[in-house]
C-alpha positions in Angstrom: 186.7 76.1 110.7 183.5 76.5 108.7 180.6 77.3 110.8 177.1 76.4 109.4 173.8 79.2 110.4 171.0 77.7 111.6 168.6 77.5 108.9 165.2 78.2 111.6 161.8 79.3 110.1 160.4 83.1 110.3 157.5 82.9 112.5 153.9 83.2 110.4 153.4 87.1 110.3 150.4 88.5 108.8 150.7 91.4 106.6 149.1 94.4 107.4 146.9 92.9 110.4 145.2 96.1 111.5 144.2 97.3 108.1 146.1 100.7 108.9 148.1 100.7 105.6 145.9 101.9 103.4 143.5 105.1 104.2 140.3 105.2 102.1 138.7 108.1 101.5 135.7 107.5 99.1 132.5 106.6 101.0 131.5 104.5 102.3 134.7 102.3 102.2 134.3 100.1 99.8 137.6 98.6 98.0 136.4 99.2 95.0 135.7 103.4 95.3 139.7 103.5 97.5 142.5 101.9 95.1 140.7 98.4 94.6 142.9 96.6 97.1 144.3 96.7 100.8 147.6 95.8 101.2 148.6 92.2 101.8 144.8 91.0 101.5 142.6 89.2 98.5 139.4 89.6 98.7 136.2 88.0 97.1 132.6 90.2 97.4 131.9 93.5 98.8 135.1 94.5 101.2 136.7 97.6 102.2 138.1 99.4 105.7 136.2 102.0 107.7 136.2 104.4 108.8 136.1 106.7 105.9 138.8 109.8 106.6 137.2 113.1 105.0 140.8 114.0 104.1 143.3 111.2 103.5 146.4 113.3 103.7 145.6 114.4 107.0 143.4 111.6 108.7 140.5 113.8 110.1 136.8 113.5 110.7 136.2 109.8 110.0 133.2 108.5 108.7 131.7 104.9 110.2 129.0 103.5 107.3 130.2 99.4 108.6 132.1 100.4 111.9 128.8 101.6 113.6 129.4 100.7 117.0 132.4 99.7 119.6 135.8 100.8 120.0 138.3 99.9 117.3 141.3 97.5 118.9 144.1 98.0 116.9 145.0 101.4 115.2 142.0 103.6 113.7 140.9 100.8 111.3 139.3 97.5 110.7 138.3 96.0 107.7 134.7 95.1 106.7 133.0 92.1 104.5 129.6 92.8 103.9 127.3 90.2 103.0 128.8 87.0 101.4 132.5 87.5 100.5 135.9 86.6 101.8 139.3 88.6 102.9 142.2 85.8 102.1 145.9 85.5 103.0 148.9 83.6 102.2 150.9 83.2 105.2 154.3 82.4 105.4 157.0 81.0 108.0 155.2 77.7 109.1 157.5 75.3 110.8 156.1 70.9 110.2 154.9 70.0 113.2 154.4 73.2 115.1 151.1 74.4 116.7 149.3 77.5 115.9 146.2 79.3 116.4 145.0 82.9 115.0 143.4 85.3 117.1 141.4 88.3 116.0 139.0 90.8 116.8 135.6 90.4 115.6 132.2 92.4 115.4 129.5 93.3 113.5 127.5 95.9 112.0 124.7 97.2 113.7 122.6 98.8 110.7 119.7 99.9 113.3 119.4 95.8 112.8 120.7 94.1 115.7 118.8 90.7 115.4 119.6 90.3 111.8 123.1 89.2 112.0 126.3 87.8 109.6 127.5 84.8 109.9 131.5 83.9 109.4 134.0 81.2 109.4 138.0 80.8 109.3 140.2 79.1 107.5 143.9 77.9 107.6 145.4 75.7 105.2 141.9 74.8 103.9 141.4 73.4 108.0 138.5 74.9 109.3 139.6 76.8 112.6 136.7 78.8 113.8 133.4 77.3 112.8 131.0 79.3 111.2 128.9 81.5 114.0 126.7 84.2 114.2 128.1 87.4 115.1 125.9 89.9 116.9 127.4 93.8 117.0 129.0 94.4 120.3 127.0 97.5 121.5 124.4 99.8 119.9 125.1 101.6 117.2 127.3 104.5 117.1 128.1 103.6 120.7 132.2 102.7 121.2 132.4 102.1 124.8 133.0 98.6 124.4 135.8 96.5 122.7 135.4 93.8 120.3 135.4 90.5 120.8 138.3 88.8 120.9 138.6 85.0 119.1 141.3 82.5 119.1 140.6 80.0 117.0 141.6 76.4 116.9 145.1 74.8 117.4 146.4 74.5 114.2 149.3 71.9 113.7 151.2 72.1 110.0 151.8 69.4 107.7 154.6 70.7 106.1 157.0 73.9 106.1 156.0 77.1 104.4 153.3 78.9 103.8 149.0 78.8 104.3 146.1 80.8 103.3 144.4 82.2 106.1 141.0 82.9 104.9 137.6 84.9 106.7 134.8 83.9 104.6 131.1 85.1 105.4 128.2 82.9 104.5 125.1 85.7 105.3 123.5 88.6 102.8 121.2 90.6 103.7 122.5 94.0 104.5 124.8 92.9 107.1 128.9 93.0 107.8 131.4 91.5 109.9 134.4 94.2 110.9 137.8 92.4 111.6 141.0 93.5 112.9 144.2 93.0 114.9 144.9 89.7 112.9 147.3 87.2 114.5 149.0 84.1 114.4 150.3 82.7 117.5 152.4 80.1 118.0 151.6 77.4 121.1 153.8 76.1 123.2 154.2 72.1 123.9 
């Protein structure tokens, strides 16, 4: 008797969805100044991850230059596009005809310039699953009583098996940044 394994899909896991992978320690967090990536991410403008660790070997004293205000969800670090850029993924394990969303954690920086705020959308598959909004920071700055907010997107249905890039893409630039973390996607039930 031969028997056959089932041949079922990974569920869609996104890599490094808290940004805690890589510790930067060149201020003020820029991708550019810390390696000139973060793991599992593509990127498109000014990105990075704060906070800033004084000493990377033994995370201590962080600096916040983009993660002004609010309490970090996930880990000790979220990842920042300032101004007009993107932070992209390719997704894998997407079963035809399954429904998805993504869920996140969004803020933004306060800069001492609470009114003047960035503006972001999301992506999957090239479908649009969060519109583009306004993001206003969560509390004042260097305040972190308060979480960020949390987003679920969209139901997403795929076409086809396989994989989709998941993209956060900011439309806004002056002198502002949206901080993202605790990236998911989640699969619905019928």
């Amino acid at each position: 008797m031969i028997l056959l394994a089932s041949m079922a899909l990974a569920e869609p896991k996104v890599a490094n969805p808290s940004f805690e992978t890589d510790r930067f320690g060149k201020w003020p967090g820029y991708v550019g100044h810390n390696g000139h990536k973060i793991t599992g991410w593509t990127f498109t403008g000014s990105v990075g991850i704060n906070p800033v660790w004084n000493d990377t070997a033994k995370p201590a004293g962080p600096r916040h230059a983009f993660s002004d205000n609010a309490r970090v969800p996930h880990g000790r670090q979220v990842a920042f596009i300032q101004n007009v850029g993107a932070l992209k993924q390719s997704v894998a394990g997407f079963e035809k005809g399954k429904r998805y969303r993504v869920v996140y954690c969004e803020n933004a920086r306060h800069n001492n310039a609470a009114t003047r705020n960035p503006r972001l959308k999301v992506t999957l598959g090239g479908e649009v699953v969060v519109s583009e909004h306004r993001i206003e920071p969560v509390e004042r700055i260097d305040r972190r009583t308060l979480p960020y907010n949390l987003v679920e997107s969209a139901v997403f249905t795929a076409p086809r098996d396989g994989a989709f890039e998941l993209v956060f893409a900011t439309s806004f630039g002056d002198r502002v940044a949206v901080l993202i973390d605790h990236v998911r996607i989640v699969p619905i039930e019928r």
